[in-house]
Structure formats: C-alpha cells, structure tokens
N, C-alpha and C positions, 0 to 999 in steps of 0.2 A: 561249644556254643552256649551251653548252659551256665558254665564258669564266665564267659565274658556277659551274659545276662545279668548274673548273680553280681560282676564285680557293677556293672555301669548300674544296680538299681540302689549299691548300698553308696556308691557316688552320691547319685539323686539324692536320696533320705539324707545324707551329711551334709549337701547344699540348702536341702529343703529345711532342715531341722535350723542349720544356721541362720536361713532367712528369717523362719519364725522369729528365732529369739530377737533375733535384731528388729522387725517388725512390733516385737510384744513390749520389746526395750522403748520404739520410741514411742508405741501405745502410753504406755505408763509415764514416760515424760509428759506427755501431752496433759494427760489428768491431775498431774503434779500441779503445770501450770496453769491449769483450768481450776485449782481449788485456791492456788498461791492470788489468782490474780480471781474471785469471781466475779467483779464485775462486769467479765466481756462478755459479749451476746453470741447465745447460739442460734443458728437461725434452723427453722423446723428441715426435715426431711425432704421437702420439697425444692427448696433451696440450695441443694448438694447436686440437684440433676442438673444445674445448670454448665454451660460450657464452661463457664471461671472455677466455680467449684470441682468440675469433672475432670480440669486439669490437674487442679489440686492433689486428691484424689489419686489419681494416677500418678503423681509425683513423688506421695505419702506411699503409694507401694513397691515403687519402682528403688527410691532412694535407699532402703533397709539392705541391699543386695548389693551396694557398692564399695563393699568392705573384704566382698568374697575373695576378689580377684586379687593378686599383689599386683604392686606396681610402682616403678621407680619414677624420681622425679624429671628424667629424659622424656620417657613416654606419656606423665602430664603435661609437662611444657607442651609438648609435640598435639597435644591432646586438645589440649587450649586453646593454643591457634588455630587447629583447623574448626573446633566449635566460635571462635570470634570470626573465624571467616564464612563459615554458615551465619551469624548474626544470632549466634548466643553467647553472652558473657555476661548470665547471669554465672558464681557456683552452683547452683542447684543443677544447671544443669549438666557438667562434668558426674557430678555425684550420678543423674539418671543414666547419660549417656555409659556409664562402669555397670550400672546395675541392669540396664537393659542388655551386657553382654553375657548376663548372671540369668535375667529372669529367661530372655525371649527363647534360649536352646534349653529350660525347661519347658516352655511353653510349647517347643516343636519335637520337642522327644514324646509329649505324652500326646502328641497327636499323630503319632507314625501308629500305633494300634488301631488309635481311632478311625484312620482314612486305609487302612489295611496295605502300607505298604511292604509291609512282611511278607506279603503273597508273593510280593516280585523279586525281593532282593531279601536276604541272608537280615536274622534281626541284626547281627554285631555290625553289619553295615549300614542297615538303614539306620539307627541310633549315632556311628559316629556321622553318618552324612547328616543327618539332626541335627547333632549339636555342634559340627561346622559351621554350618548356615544359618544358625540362630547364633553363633558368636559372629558371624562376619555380617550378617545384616543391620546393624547399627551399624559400620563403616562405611557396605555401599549406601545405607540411605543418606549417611553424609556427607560422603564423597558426590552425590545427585545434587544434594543441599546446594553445598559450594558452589559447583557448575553453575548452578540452576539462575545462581545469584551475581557470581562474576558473571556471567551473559548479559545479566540481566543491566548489572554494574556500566556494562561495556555500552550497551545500547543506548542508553540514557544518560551518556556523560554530554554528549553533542548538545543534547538541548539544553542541559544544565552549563554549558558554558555559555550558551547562545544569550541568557538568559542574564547571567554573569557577565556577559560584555555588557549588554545593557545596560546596569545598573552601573557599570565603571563606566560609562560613555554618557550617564545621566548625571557624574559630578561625586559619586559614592567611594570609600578606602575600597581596598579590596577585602580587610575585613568587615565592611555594612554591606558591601555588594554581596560576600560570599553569608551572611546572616539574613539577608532579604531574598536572595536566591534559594535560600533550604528551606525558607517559611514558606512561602509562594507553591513551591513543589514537593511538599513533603505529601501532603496525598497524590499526586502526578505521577512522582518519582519518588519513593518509599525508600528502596536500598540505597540508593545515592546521596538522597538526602540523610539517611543516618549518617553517611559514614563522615559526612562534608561535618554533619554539628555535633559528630564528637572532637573535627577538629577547630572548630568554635571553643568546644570544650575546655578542650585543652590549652587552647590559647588563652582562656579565661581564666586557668589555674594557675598561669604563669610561662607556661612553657614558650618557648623561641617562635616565632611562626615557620621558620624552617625545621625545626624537629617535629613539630605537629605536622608539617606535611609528609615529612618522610615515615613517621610513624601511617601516615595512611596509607603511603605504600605499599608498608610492608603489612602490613592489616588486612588489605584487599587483597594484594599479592596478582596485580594484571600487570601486564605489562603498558597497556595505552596510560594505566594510572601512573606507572613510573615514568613513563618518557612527560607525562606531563608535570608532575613534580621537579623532575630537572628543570625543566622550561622555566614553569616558575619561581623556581632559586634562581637559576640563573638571570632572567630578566629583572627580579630585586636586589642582585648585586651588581649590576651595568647599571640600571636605570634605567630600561629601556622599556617602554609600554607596555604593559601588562595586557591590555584589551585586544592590545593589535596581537599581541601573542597569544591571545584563549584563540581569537579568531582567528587566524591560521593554524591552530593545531585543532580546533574544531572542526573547519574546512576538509583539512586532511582526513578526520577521524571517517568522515562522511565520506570521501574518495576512497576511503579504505576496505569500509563496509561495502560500498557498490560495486567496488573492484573484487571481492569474496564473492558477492554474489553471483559476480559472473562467470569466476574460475567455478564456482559450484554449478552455473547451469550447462557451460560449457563440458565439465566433467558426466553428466546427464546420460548423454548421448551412449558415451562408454559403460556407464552401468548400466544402461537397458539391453546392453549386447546379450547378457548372460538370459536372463528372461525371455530376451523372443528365442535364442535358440533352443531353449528345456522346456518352455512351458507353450508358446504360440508358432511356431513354426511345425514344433509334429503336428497340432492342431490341424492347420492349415494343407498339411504334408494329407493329414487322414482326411478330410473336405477333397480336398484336387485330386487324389491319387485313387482315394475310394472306389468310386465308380469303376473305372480302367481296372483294379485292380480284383473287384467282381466280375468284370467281362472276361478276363484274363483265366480265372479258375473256372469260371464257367465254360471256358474253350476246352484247355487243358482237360477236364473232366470232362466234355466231352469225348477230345480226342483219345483219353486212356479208355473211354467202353469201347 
C-alpha cells in the first residue's frame, strides 16, 4: 500500500512539475509580448473577474496541460468532431478539452484526503477511482453536450422550416430564404441557426450548395437532418418544389414527434408497475392489514396464557 502511495504521489509531482513549466513557459511568452508590443492595454484587476475575462483565465490554465497526454491524429480527428458537434470549433478548445483530462483527475485525487474517502475504501483504490473519473469526465460532460444539443437541433428544425417555406412561398432563392430564416431566428433558435449559417458560410466561400448541405449533415450527425438533406438534393436535381418539400417533411417531423410522445406515455403505465409494487403497495399492505394483524397477536397472545 505504501509502495503504490509512494509510486501515484511521484506520478503527481512529474505531472505537476510538467504543468508548471508549461504554465511558466507561456507566463513568459505572455511578457515577451507584452514588452515586444507595449502599446496594449492592461486593464486593472477588477476587470479579470468578469465572466469574459474569467473564461480567459481558465483557459490560460487549463491549456499548459495539453501537452501531457500523447495523442495520435485518429483520436484528434475523432476529438474534433465530437467538439464541432457540441458547438465548439474554436482550437483552443481541443487544446482545454486535452488539458482538462490532465488537470480535472489532479484536481479529484487531491480531494479523496480532503473529503476522507480513505475511510471507506483502500487509498490505492480511491486514488485510481480519482483519477478515472476525473480523466472520463470531460467525455461524459460532452457526450451530455452533444445530446443536449442534437435534441435541441431536432426540436427546432420544424419551425425553422415552417418559417423557410415562407420566405420561398414570398418569392425568395432558397438561398435569401434560408439567410432571412437564420437572421429572424438566431435568438429563437440559437443551435439551428448556427449550424444553417455556417452553411451560408460556406456557400459564400465557394463551395457547391450540395456539399454544404451534406457537410451539415455530417456535422450535426441526426438523422431528421440527413433525411432532410437528401430531400433537398434531391428535389434540386428533378426541379421539383422545394417549399412543398420543407412542408411535408416538416409536417412529418411534427407526426413524428407526437407519435414519440405517445409511445412514451403509453409506455408510462408499465414503468410504474415496479414502484407501486416496492414502494406503495407494502404501504398500503401495512394501512389495510395493520389493524387485523394487531387483533390477530392480541388473540394469539391471549390464547398462549
């Protein structure tokens, strides 16, 4: 037990030592360019609490740690995606999401002493269950991310097409229709409307209007977003309505959703089986039986004197 103490603390000091220097490395770059360039403004100390600065901040500590881990360029690619389908594809953020699987299982190792989980469990175990769960929690909270966002993707596509026939039924391409549909909704509809004017974007940089949609396919990675992307390839190769086709596959989207809802509440019924028979039914069993079941030992005991 001692020897696996001794090896995980000289771990620790090797990670920790490495953070620093990487930390003091970009310290000093910072001062480099803060003497190279003085004309930029510092702003006093009061101005670093704010939430823009305090992300900063947390960025500038998290990013030094991103170095620690190896990693091949399978598992960035792979890395990428799922943070572009969260709705980040800044770099910086790759760089946090590597260093937050560096800092966060120091940060929960040196809190198994403090919250005294030693008392229950073996140190050598509470330590690697530490530093498990502080390397796998940056995954599930993006893995939450994702969901949280395709749902959100999904719910919101109906009115954003609802909204998109109109503007094509007002006389608009479907690119002014689908440029006036992401203005209009981009506080309404936040995730959708990004994802709609990066394909704006794109199409502005040159790209096909058919690779731009399929690029958002495969970016959001739902399936209502794919079946709708074929739809509209395909009805720009026939020629065939574009509006009449948002509005049937919007229609549907919305048969689709109320038909879930009802296999969900239909389903209802059968998950409450478990609950009344473990938690309301003895309940109920001790209310009704109680009584009878006092007259009952009160006979009996009588009868036994």
């Amino acid at each position: 037990m001692e020897l696996a103490f001794i090896a995980f603390l000289s771990i620790f000091l090797l990670v920790g030592s490495a953070g620093v220097f990487l930390a003091l490395r970009a310290g000093l770059a910072t001062r480099l360019s803060a003497a190279i360039t003085p004309d930029g403004k510092t702003g006093s100390w009061i101005d670093w609490l704010r939430p823009r600065h305090a992300g900063e901040s947390l960025r500038a500590a998290i990013q030094p740690f991103d170095r620690v881990l190896p990693r091949s360029p399978q598992e960035v690619s792979v890395a990428q995606k799922r943070l572009i389908r969260a709705g980040f594809r800044d770099d910086a953020h790759l760089r946090i999401l590597y260093g937050s699987r560096v800092l966060i299982p120091i940060v929960f190792a040196l809190l198994v002493p403090a919250l005294g989980v030693t008392e229950y469990f073996s140190p050598f175990i509470a330590y690697i269950m530490a530093l498990a769960l502080g390397y796998l929690a940056p995954d599930f909270w993006l893995a939450r991310r994702i969901s949280a966002r395709q749902t959100e993707i999904r719910l919101s596509l109906p009115d954003f097409l609802d909204l998109m026939v109109v503007c094509l039924e007002a006389g608009l391409s479907i690119d002014q229709a689908l440029h006036r549909t992401v203005t209009e909704l981009r506080s309404a509809r936040p995730e959708v409307s990004d994802e709609m004017g990066l394909v704006i974007l794109e199409q502005r940089a040159g790209r096909e209007r058919s690779d731009a949609w399929r690029n958002l396919a495969e970016r959001v990675d739902i399936d209502a977003v794919r079946m709708l992307v074929a739809a509209l390839i395909q009805a720009d190769q026939f020629g065939t309505s574009i509006a009449k086709t948002l509005r049937i596959y919007s229609d549907g989207l919305r048969v689709k959703r109320r038909q879930e809802v009802e296999e969900k509440a239909a389903k209802t019924a059968v998950k409450l089986v478990f609950p009344l028979v473990f938690f309301i039914f003895p309940a109920l069993f001790v209310v009704a039986l109680g009584p009878s079941l006092l007259v009952m030992a009160d006979a009996v005991e009588k009868f036994l004197k």
